[in-house]
TIVEXSE-509426 format. One line per 5 residues: number of its first residue (from 1); their letters; for each residue x, y, z of C-alpha. Coordinates in Angstrom, 2 decimals. Layout:
# residues N
NUM	a	X,Y,Z; ...
***
This chain:
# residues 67
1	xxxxx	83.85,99.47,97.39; 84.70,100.93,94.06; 88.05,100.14,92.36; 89.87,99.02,89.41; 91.50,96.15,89.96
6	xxxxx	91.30,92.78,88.49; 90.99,90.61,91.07; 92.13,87.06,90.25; 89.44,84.21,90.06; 89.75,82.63,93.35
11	xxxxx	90.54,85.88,95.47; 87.58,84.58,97.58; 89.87,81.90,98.28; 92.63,83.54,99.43; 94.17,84.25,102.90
16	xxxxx	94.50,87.81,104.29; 97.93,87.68,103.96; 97.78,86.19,100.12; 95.83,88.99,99.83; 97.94,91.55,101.24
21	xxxxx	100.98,90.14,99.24; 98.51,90.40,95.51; 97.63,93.77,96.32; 101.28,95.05,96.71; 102.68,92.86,93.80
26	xxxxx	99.57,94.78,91.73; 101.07,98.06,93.46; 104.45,98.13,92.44; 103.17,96.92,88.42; 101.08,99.32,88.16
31	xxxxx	103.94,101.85,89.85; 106.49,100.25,87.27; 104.15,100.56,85.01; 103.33,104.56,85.04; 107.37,105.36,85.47
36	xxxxx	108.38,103.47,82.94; 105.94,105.18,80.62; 107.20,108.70,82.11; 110.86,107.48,81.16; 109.85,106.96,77.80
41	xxxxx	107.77,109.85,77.51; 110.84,111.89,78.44; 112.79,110.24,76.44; 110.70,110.83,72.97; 110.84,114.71,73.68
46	xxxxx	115.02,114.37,74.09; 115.15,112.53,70.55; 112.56,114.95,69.36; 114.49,117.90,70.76; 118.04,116.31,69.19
51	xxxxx	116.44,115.99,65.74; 115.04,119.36,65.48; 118.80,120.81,67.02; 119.86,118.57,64.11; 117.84,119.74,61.01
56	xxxxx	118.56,123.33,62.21; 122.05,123.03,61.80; 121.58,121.40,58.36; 120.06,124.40,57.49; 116.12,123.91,58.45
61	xxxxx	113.98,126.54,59.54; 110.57,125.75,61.62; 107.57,126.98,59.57; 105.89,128.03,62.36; 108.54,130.48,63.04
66	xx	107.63,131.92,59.63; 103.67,132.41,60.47
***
């Protein structure tokens, strides 16, 4: 079976159920993980959006609006 998960060093060892509890813990991280990165991600382009509202109402024009 192909995957990419780290399985910890004595995952031979463990029950089915420790297993079944690893594999959801890993789950929901690696969940947490990708939102959390979409949150921030979303967040960059609102403070990148804000600054460029900013500058334009200090006067700045885009340059590639004059191309």
């Amino acid at each position: 079976m192909r995957h990419d998960y780290d399985f910890p060093p004595d995952w031979n060892a463990l029950t089915d159920a420790e297993k079944s509890e690893w594999m959801t813990r890993e789950r929901c991280r690696r969940m947490n993980k990708r939102i959390r990165s979409d949150e921030l991600e979303k967040e960059m382009e609102d403070d990148v959006e804000r600054a460029i509202r900013i500058l334009k109402a200090r006067g700045y024009e885009d340059i590639k609006d004059k191309r």
